[in-house]
MOPAC internal coordinates of N, CA, C and O (Angstrom, degrees):
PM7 1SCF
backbone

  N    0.0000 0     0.00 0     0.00 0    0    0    0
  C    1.4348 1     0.00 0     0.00 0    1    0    0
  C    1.5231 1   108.66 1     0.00 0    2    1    0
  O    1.2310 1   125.57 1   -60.67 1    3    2    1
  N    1.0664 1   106.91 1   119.33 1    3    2    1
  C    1.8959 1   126.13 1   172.05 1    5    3    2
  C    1.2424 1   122.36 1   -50.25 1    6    5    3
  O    1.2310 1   103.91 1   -79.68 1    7    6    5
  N    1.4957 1   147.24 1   100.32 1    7    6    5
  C    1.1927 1   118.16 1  -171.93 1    9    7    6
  C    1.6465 1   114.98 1  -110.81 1   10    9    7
  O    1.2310 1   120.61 1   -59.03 1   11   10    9
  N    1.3605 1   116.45 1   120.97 1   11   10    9
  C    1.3497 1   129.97 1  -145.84 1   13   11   10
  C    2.0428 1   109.61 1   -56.28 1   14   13   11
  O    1.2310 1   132.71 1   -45.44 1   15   14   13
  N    0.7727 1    93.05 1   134.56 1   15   14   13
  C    1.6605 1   109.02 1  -177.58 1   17   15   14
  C    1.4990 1   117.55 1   -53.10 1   18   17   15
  O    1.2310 1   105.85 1   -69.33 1   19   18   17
  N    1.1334 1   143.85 1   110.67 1   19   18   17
  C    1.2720 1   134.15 1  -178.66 1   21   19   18
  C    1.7006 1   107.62 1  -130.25 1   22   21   19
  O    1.2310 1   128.55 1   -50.90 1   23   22   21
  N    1.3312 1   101.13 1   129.10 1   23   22   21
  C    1.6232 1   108.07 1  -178.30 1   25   23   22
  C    1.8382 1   104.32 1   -91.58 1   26   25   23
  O    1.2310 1   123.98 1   -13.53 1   27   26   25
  N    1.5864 1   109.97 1   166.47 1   27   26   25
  C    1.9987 1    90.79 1   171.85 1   29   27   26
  C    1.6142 1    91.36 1   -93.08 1   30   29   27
  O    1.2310 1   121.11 1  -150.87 1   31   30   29
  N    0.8183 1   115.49 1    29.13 1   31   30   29
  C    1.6418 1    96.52 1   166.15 1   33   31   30
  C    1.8962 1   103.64 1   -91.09 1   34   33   31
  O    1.2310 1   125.22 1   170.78 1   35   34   33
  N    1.3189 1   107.58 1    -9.22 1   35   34   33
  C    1.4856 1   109.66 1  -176.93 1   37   35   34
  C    1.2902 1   115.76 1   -82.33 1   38   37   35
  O    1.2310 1   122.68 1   135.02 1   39   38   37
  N    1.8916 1   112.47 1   -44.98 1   39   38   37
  C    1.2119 1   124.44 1   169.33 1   41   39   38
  C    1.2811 1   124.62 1   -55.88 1   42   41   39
  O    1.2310 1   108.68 1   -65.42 1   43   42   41
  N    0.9320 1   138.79 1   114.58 1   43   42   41
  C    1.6219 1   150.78 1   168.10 1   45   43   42
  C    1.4438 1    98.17 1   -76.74 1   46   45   43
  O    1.2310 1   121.00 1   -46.69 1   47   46   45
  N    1.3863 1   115.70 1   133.31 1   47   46   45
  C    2.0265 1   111.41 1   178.16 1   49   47   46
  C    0.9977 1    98.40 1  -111.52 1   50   49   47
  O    1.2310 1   124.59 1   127.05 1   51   50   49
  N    1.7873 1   108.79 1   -52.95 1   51   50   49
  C    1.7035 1   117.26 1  -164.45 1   53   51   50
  C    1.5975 1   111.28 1   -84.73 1   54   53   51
  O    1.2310 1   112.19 1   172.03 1   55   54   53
  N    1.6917 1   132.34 1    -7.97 1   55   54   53
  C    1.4572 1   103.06 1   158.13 1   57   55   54
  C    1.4340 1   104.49 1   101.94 1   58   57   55
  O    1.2310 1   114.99 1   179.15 1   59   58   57
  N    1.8033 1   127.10 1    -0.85 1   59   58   57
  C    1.4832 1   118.54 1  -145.02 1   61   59   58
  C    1.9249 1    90.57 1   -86.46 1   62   61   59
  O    1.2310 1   114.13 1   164.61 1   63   62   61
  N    1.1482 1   128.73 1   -15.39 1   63   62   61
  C    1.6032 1   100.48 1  -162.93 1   65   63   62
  C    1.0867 1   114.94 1   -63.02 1   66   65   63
  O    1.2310 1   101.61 1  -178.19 1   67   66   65
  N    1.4185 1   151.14 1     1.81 1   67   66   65
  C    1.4440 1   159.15 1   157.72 1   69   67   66
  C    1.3977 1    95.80 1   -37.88 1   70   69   67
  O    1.2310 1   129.71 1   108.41 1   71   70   69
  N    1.5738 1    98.88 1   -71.59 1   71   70   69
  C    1.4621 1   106.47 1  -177.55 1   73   71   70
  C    1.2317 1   137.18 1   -76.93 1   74   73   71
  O    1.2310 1   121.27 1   175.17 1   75   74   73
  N    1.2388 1   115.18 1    -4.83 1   75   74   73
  C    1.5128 1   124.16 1   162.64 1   77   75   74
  C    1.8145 1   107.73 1   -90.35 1   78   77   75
  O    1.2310 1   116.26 1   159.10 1   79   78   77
  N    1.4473 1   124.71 1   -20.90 1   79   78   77
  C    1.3763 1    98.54 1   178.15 1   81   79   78
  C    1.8367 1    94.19 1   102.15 1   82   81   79
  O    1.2310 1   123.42 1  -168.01 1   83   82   81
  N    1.7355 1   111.05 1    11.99 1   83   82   81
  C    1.4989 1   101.52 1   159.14 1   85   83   82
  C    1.1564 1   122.58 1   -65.68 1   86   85   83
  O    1.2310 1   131.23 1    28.95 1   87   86   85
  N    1.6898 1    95.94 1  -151.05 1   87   86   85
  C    1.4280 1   109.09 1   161.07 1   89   87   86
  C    1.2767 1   132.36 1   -91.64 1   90   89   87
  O    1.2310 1   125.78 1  -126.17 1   91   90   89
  N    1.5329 1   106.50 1    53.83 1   91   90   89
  C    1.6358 1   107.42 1  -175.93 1   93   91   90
  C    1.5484 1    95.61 1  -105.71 1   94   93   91
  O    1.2310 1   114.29 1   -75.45 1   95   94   93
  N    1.4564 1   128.42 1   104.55 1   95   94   93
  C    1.1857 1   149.66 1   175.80 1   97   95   94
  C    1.4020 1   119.44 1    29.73 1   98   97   95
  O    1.2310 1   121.27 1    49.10 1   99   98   97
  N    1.4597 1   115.18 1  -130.90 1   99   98   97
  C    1.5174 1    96.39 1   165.78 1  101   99   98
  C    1.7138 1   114.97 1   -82.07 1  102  101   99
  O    1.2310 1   102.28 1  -179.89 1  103  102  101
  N    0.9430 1   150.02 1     0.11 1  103  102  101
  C    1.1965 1   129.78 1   168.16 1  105  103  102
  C    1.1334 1   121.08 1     7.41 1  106  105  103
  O    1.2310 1   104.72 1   -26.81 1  107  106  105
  N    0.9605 1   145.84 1   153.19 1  107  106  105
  C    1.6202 1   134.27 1  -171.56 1  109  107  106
  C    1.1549 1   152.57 1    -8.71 1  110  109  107
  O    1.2310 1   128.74 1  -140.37 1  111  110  109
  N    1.2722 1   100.78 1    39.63 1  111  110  109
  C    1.5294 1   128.35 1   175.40 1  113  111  110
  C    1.9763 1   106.60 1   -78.99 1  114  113  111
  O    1.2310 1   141.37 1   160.41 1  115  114  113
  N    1.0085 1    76.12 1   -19.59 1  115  114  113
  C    1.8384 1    77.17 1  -165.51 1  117  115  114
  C    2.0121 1   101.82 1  -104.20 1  118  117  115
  O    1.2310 1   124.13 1   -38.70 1  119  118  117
  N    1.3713 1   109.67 1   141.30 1  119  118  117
  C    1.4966 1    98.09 1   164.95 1  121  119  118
  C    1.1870 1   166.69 1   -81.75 1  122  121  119
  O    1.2310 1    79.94 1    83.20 1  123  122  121
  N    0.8841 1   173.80 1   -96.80 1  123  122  121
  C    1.3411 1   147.10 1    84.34 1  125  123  122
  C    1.5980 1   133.24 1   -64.16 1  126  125  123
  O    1.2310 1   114.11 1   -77.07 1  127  126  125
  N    1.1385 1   128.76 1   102.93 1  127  126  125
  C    1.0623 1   110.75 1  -177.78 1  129  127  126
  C    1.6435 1   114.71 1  -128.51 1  130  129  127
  O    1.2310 1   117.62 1   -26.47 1  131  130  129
  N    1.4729 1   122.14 1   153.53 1  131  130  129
  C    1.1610 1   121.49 1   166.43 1  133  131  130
  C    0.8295 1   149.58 1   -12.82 1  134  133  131
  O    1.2310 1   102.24 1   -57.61 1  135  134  133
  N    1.7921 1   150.08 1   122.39 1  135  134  133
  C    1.1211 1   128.19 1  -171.27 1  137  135  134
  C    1.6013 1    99.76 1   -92.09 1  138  137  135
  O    1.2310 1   125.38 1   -43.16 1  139  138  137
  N    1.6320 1   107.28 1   136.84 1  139  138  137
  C    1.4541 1   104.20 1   178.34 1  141  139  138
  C    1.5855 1   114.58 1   -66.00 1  142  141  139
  O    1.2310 1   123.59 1   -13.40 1  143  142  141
  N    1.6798 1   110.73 1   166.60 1  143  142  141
  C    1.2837 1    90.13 1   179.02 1  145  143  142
  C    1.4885 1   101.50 1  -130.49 1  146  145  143
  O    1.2310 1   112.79 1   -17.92 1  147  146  145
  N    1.5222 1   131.21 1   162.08 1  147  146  145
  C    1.4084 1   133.21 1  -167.23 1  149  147  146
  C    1.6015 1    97.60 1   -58.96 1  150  149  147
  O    1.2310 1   111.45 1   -53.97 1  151  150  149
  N    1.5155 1   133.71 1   126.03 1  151  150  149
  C    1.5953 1   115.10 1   157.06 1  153  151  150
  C    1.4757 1   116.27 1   -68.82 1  154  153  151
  O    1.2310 1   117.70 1   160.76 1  155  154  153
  N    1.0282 1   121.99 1   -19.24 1  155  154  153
  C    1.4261 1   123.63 1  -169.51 1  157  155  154
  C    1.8065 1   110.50 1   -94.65 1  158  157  155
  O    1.2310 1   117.56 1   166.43 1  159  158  157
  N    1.5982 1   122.26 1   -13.57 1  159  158  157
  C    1.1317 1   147.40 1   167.20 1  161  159  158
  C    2.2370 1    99.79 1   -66.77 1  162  161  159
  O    1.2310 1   132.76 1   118.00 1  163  162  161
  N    1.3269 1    92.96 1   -62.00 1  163  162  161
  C    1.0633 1   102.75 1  -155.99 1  165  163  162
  C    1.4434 1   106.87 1   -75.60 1  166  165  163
  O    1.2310 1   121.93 1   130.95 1  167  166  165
  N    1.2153 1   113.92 1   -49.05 1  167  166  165
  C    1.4297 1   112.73 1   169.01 1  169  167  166
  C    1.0558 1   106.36 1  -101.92 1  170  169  167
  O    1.2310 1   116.51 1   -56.54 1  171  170  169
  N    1.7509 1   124.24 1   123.46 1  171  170  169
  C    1.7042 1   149.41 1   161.62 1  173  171  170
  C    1.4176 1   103.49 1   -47.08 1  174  173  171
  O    1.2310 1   111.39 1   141.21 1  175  174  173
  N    1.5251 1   133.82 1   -38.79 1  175  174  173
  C    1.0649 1   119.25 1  -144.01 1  177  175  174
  C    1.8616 1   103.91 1   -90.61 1  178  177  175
  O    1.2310 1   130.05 1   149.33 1  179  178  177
  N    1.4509 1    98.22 1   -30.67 1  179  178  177
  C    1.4875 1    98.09 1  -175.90 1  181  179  178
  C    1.5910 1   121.52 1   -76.33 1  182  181  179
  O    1.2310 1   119.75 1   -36.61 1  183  182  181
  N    1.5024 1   118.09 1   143.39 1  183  182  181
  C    1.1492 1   116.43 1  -144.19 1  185  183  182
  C    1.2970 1    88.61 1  -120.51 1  186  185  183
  O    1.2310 1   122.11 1   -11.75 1  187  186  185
  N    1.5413 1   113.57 1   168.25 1  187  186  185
  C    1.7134 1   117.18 1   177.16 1  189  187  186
  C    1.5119 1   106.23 1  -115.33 1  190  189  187
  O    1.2310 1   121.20 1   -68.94 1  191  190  189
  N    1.1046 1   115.31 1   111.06 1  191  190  189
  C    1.6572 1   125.03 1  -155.97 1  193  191  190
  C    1.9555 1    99.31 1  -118.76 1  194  193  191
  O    1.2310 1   130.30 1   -37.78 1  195  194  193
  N    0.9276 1    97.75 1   142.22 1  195  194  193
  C    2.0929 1   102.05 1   170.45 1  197  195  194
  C    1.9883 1    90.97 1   -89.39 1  198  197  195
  O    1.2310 1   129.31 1   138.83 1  199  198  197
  N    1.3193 1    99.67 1   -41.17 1  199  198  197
  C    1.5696 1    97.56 1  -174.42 1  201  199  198
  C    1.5133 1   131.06 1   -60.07 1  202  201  199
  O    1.2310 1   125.62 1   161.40 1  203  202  201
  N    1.4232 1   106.80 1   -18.60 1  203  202  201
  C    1.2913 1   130.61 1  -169.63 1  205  203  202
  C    1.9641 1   112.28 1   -98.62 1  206  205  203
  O    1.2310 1   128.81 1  -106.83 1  207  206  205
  N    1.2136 1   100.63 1    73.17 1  207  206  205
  C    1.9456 1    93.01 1  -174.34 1  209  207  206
  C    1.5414 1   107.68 1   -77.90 1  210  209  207
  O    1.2310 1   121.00 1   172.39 1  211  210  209
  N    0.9287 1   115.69 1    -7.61 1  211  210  209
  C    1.3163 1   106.04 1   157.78 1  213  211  210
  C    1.6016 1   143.30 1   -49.80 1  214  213  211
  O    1.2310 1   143.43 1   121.95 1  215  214  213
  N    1.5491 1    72.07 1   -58.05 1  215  214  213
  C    1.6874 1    80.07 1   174.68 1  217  215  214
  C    1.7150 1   127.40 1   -85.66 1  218  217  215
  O    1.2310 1   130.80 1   167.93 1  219  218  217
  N    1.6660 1    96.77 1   -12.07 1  219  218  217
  C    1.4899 1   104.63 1   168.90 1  221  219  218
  C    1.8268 1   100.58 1  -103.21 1  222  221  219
  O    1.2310 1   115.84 1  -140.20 1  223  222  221
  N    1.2030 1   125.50 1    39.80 1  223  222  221
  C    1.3382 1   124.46 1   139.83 1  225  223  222
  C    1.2877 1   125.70 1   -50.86 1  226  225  223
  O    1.2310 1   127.62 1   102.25 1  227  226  225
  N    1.2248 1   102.93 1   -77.75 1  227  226  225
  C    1.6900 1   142.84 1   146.78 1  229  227  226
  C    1.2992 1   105.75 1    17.45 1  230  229  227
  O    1.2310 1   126.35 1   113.70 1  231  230  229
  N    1.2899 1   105.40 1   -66.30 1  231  230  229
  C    1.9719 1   124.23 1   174.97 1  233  231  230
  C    1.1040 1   138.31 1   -90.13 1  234  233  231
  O    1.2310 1   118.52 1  -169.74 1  235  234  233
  N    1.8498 1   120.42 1    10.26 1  235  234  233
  C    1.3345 1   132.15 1   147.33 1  237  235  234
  C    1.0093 1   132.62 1  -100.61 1  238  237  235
  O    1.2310 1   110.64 1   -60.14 1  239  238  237
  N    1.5111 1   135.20 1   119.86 1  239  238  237
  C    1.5023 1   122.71 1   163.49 1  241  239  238
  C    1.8852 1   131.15 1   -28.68 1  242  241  239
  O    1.2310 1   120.24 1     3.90 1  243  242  241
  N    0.9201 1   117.15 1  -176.10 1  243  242  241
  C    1.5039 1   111.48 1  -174.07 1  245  243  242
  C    1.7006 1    90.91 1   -95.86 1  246  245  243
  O    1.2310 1   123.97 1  -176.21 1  247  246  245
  N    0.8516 1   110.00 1     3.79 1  247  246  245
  C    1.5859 1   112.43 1  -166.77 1  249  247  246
  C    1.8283 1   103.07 1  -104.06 1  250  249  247
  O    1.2310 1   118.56 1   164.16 1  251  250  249
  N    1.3574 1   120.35 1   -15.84 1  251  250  249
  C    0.8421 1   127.01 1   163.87 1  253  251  250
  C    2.2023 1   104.41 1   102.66 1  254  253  251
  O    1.2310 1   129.73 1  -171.25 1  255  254  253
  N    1.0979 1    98.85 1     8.75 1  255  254  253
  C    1.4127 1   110.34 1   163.63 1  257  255  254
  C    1.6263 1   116.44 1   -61.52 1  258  257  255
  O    1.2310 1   116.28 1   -20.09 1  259  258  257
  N    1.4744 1   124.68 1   159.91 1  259  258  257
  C    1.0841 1   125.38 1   125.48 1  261  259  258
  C    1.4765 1   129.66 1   -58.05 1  262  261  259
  O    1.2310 1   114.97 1   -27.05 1  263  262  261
  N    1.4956 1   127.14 1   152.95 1  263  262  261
  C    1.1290 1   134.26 1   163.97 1  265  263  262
  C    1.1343 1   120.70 1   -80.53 1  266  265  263
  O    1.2310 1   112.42 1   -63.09 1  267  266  265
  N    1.1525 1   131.91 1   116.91 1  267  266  265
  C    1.5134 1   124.56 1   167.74 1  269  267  266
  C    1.6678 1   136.39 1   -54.50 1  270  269  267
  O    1.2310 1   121.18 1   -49.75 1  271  270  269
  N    1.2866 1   115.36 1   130.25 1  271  270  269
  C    1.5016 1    98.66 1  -161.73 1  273  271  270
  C    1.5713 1   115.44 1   -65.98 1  274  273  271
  O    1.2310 1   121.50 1   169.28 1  275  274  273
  N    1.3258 1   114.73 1   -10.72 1  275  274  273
  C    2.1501 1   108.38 1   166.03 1  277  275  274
  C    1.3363 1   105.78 1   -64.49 1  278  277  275
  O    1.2310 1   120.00 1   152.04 1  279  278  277
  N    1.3896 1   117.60 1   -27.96 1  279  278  277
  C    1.7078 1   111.14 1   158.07 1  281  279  278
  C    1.2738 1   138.05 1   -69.33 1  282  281  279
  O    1.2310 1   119.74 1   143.89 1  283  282  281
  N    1.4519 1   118.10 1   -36.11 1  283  282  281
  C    1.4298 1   137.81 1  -134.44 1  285  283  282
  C    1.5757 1    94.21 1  -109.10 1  286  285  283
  O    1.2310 1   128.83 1   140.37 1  287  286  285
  N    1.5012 1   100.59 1   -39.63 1  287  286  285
  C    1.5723 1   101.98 1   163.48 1  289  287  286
  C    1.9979 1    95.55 1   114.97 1  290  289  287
  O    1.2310 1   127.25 1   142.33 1  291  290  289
  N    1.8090 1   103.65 1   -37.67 1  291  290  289
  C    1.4760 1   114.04 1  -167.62 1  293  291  290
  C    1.2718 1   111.43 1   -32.79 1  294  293  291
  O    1.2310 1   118.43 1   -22.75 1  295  294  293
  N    1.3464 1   120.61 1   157.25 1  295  294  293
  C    1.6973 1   111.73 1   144.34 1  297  295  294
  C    1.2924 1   127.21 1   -80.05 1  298  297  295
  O    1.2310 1   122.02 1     4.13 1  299  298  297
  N    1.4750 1   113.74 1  -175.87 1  299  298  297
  C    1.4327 1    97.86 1  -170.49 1  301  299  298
  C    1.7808 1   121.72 1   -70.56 1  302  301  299
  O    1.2310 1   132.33 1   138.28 1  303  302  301
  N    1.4013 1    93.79 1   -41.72 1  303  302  301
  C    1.7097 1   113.81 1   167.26 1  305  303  302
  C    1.7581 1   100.09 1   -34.39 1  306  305  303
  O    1.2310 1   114.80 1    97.23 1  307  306  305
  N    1.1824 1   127.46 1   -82.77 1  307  306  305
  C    1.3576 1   149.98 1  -150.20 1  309  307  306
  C    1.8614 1    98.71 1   -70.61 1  310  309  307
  O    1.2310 1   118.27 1   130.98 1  311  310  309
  N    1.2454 1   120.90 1   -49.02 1  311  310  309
  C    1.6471 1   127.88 1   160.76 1  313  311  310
  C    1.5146 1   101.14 1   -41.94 1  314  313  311
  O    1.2310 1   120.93 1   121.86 1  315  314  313
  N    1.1329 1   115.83 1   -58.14 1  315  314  313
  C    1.9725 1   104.84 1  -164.10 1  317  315  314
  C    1.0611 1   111.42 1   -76.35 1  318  317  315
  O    1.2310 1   117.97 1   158.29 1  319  318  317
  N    1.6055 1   121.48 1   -21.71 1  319  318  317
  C    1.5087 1   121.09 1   158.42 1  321  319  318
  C    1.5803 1   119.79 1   -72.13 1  322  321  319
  O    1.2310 1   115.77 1   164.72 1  323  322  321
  N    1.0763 1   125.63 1   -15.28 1  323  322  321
  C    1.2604 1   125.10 1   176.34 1  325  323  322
  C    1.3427 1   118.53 1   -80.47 1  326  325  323
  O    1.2310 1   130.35 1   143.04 1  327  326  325
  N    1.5037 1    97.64 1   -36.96 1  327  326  325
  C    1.9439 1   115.01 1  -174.33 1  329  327  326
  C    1.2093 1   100.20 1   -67.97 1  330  329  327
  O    1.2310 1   114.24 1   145.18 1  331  330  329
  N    1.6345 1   128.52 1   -34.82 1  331  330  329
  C    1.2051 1   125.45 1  -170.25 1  333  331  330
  C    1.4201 1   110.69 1   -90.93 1  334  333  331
  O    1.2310 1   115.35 1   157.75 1  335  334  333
  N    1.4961 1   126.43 1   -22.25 1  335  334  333
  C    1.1893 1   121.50 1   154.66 1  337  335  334
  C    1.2466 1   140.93 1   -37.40 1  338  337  335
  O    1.2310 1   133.18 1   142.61 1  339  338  337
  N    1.4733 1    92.13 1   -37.39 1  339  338  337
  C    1.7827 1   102.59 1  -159.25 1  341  339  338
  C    1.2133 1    98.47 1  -105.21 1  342  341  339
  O    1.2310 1   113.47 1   149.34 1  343  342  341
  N    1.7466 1   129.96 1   -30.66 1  343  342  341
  C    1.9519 1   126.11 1   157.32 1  345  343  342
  C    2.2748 1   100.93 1   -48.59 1  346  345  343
  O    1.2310 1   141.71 1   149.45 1  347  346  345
  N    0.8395 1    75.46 1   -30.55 1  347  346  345
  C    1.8001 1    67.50 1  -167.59 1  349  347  346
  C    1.9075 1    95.32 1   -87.74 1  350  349  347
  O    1.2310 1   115.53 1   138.77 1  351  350  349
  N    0.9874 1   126.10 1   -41.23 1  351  350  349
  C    1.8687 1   105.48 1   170.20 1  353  351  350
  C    1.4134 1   120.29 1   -88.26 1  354  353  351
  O    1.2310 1   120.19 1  -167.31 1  355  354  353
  N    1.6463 1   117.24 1    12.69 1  355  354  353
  C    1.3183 1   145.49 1   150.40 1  357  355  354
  C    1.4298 1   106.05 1   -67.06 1  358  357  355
  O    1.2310 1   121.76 1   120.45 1  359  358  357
  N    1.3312 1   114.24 1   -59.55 1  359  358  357
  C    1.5179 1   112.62 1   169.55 1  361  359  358
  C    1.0228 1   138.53 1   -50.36 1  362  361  359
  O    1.2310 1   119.40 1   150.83 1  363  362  361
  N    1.7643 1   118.75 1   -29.17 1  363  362  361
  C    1.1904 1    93.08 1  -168.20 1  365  363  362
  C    1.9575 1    91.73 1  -158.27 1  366  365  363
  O    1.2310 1   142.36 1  -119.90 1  367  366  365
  N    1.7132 1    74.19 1    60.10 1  367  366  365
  C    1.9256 1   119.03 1   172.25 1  369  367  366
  C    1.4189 1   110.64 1    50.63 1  370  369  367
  O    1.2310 1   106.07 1  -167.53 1  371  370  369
  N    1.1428 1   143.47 1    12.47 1  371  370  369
  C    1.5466 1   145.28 1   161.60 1  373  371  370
  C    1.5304 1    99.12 1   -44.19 1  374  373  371
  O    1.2310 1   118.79 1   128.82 1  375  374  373
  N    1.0124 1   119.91 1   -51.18 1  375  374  373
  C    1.7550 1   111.25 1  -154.31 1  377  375  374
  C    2.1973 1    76.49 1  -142.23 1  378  377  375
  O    1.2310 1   138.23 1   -37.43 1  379  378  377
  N    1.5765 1    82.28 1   142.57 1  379  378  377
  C    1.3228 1   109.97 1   175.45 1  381  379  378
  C    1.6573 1   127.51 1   -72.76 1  382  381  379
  O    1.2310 1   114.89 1   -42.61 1  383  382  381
  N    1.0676 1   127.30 1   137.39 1  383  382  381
  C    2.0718 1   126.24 1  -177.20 1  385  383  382
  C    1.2836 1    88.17 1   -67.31 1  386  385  383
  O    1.2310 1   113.56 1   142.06 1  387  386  385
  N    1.5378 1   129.78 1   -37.94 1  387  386  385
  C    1.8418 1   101.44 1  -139.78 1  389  387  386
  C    2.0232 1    71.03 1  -154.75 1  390  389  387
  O    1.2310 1   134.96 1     0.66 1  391  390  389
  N    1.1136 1    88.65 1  -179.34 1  391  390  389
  C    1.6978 1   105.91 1   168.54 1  393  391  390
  C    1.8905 1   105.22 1  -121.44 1  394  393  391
  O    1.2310 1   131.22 1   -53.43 1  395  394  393
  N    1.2400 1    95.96 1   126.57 1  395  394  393
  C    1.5453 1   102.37 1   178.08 1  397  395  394
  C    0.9087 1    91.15 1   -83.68 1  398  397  395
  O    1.2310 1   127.06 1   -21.31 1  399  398  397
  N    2.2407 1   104.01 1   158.69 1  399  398  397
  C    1.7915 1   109.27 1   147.44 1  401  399  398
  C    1.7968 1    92.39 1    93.13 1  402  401  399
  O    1.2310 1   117.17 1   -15.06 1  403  402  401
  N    1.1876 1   123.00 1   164.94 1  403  402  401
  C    0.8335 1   131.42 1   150.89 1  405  403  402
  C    1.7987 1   134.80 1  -124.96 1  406  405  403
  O    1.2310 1   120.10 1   180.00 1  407  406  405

């Protein structure tokens, strides 16, 4: 049995094509973009209300989902208040479970 030839020019130790723009997966395939920022962080004044569907529009799909906060931008604090907002004007019909109709 043959055992196949390997030079260290083959071995990679340190890992760099990330940073050169190899073939380390997507690495920079994607662009730069913004980090979102909490609205409810940033502005003190806005409040997280079940009564208010307005402002928890904002955080459902048209499909009648929540938004996820890697979307939504929220933090985590301000996300679990929102999720729980919108189950409680879910309850008691402010904001819709599902979207009828198509």
């Amino acid at each position: 049995m043959a055992t196949p030839d390997f030079n260290d020019a083959d071995i990679d130790l340190e890992g760099d094509d990330r940073k050169r723009g190899g073939r380390g997966g997507a690495g920079g395939k994607r662009g730069f973009s913004r980090r979102k920022v909490c609205r409810f962080c940033a502005d003190k004044q806005v409040q997280i209300d079940y009564k208010d569907p307005q402002t928890l529009k904002y955080f459902i799909t048209d499909r009648g989902k929540i938004v996820p906060r890697r979307i939504s931008g929220n933090c985590a604090k301000h996300q679990r208040k929102v999720s729980l907002a919108i189950k409680r004007a879910r309850m008691i019909a402010l904001m819709p479970f599902a979207v009828t109709g198509k």
